[in-house]
MDTraj code that builds the backbone (N, CA, C; nanometers):
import mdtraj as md
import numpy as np

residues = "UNK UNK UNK UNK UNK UNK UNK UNK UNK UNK UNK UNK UNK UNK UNK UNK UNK UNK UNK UNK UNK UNK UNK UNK UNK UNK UNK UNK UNK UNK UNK UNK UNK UNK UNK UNK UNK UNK UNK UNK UNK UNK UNK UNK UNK UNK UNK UNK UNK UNK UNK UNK UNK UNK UNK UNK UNK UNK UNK UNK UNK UNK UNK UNK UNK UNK UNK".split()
xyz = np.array([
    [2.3017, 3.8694, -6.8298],
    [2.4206, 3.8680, -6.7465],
    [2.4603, 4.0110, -6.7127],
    [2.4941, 4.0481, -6.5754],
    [2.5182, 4.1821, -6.5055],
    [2.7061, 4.1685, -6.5683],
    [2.7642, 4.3061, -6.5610],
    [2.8622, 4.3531, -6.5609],
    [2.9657, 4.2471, -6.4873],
    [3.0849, 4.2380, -6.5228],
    [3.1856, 4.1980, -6.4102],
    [3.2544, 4.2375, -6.3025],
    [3.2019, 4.3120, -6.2529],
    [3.2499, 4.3490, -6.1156],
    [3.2690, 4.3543, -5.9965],
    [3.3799, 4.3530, -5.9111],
    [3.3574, 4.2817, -5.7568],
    [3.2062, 4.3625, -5.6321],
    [3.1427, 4.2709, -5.6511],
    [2.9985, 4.3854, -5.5209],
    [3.0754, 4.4252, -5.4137],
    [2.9766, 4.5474, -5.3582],
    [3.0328, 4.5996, -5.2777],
    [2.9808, 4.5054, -5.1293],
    [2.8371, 4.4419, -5.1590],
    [2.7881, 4.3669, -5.0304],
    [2.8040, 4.1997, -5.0849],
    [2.8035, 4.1544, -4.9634],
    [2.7966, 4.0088, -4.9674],
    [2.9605, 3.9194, -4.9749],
    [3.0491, 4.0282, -4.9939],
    [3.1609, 3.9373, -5.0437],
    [3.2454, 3.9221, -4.9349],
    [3.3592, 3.8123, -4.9159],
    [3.3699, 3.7912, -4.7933],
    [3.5195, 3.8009, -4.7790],
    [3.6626, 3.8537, -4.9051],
    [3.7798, 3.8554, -4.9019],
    [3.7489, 3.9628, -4.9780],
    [3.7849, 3.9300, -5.1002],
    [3.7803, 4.0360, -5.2228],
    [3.6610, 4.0562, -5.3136],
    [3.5581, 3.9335, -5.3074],
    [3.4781, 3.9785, -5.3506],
    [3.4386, 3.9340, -5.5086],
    [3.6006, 3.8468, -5.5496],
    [3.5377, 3.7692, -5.7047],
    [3.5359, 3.6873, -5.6950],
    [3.4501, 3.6149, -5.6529],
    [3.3863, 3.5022, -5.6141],
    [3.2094, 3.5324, -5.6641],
    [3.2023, 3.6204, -5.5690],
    [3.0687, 3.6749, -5.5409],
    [3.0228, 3.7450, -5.7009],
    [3.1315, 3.8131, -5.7524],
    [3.1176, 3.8683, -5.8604],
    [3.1040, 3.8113, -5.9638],
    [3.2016, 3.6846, -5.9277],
    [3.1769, 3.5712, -6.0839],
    [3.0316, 3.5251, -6.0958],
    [2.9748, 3.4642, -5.9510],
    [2.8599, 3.4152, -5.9218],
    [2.7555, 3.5380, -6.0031],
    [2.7465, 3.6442, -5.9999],
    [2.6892, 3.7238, -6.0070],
    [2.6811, 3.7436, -6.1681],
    [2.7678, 3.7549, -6.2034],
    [2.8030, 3.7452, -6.3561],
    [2.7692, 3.6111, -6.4389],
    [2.8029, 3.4975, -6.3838],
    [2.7411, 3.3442, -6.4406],
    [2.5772, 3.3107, -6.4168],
    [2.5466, 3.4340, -6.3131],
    [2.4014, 3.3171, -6.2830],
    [2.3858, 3.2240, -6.1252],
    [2.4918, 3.2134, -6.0569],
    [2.4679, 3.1307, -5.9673],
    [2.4952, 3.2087, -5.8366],
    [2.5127, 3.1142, -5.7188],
    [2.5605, 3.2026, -5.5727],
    [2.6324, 3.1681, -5.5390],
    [2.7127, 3.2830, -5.4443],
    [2.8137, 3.3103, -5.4534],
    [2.8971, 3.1398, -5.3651],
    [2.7812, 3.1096, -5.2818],
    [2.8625, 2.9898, -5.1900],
    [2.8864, 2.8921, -5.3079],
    [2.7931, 2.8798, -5.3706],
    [2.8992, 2.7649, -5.5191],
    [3.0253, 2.8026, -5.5581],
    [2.9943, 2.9516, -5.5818],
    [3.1401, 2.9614, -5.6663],
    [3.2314, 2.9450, -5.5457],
    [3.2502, 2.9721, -5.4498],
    [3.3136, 2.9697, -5.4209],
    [3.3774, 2.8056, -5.3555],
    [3.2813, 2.6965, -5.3241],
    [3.3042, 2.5738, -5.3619],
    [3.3805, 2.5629, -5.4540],
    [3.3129, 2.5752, -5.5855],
    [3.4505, 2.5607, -5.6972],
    [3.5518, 2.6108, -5.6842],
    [3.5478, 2.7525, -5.5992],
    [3.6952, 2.7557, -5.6176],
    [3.7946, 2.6816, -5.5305],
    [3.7424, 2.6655, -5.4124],
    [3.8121, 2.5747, -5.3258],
    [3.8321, 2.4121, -5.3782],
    [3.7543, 2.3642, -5.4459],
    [3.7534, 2.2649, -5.4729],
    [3.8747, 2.2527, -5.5766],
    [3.8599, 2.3254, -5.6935],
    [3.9857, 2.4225, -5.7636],
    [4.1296, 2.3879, -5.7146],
    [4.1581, 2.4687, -5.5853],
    [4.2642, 2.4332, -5.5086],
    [4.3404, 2.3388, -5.5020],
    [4.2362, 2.1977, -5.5185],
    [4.3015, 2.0788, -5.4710],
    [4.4258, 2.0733, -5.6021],
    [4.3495, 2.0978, -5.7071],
    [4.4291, 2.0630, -5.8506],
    [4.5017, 2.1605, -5.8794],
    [4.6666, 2.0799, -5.9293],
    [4.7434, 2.1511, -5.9604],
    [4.6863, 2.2958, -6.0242],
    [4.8080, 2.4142, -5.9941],
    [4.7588, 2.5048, -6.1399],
    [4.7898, 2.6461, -6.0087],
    [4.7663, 2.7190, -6.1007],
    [4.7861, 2.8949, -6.0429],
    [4.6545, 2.9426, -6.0084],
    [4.5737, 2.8881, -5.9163],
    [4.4106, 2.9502, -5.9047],
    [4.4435, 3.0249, -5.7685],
    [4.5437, 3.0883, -5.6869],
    [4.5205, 3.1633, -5.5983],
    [4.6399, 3.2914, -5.6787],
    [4.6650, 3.2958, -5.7651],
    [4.7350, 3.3893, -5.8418],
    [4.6119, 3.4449, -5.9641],
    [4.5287, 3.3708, -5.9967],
    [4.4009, 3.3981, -6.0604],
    [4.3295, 3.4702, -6.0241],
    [4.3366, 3.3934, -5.8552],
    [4.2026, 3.5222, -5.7466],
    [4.2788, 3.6330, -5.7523],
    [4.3930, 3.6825, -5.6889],
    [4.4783, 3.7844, -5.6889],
    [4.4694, 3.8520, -5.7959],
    [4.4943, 3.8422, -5.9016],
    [4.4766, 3.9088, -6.0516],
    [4.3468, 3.9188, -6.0461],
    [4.2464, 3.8673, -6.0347],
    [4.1040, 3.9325, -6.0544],
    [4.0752, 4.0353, -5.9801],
    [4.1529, 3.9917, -5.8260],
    [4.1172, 4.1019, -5.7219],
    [4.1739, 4.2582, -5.7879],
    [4.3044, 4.2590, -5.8099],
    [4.3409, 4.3430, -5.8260],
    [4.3312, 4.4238, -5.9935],
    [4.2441, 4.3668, -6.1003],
    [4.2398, 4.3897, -6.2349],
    [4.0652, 4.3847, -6.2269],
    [3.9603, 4.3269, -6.1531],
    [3.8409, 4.4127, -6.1462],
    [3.7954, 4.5331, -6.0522],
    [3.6889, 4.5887, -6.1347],
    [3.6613, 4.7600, -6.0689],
    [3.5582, 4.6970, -5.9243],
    [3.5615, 4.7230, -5.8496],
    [3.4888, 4.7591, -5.7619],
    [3.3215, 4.8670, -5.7956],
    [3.2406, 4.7726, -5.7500],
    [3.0783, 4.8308, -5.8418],
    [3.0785, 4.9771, -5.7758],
    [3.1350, 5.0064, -5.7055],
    [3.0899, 5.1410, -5.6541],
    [3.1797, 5.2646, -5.7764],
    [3.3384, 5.1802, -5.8169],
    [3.4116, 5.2532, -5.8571],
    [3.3593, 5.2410, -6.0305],
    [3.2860, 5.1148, -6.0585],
    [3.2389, 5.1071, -6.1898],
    [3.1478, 5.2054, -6.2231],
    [3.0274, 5.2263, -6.1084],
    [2.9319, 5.3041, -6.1026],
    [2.9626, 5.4494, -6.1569],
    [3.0425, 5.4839, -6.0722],
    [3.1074, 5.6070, -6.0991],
    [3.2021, 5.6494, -6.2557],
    [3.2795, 5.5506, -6.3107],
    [3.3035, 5.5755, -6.4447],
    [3.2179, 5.5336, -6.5651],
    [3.0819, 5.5001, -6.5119],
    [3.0172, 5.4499, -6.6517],
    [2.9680, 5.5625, -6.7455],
    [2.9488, 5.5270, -6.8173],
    [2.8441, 5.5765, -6.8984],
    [2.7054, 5.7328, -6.9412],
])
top = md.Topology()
chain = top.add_chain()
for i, resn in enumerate(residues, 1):
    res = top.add_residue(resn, chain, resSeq=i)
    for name in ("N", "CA", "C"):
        top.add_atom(name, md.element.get_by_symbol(name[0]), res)
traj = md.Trajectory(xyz[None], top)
């Protein structure tokens, strides 16, 4: 499993979608099915995306503080 971080290519809002996909193993158009699918059911999943958006690094900005 790669790092958690939003890619810089392929993503189509913010980018954790693509990143989760990336991190679980799968692509990104599933996850992001689930997340829409998600939606239907009660709960805080567009306050989830928001908090991920804004609480993961960006791979370019990860790149740059690693290691």
């Amino acid at each position: 499993m790669s790092a958690l971080v939003r890619p810089t290519h392929g993503r189509i809002i913010g980018g954790v979608c693509a990143g989760l996909a990336r991190r679980f193993g799968t692509s990104a158009t599933t996850m992001r099915v689930i997340f829409l699918l998600s939606c239907l059911l009660p709960g805080p999943q567009f306050l989830l995306y928001i908090a991920l958006w804004i609480l993961l690094p960006s791979e370019e900005k990860a790149a740059r503080t690693a290691w």
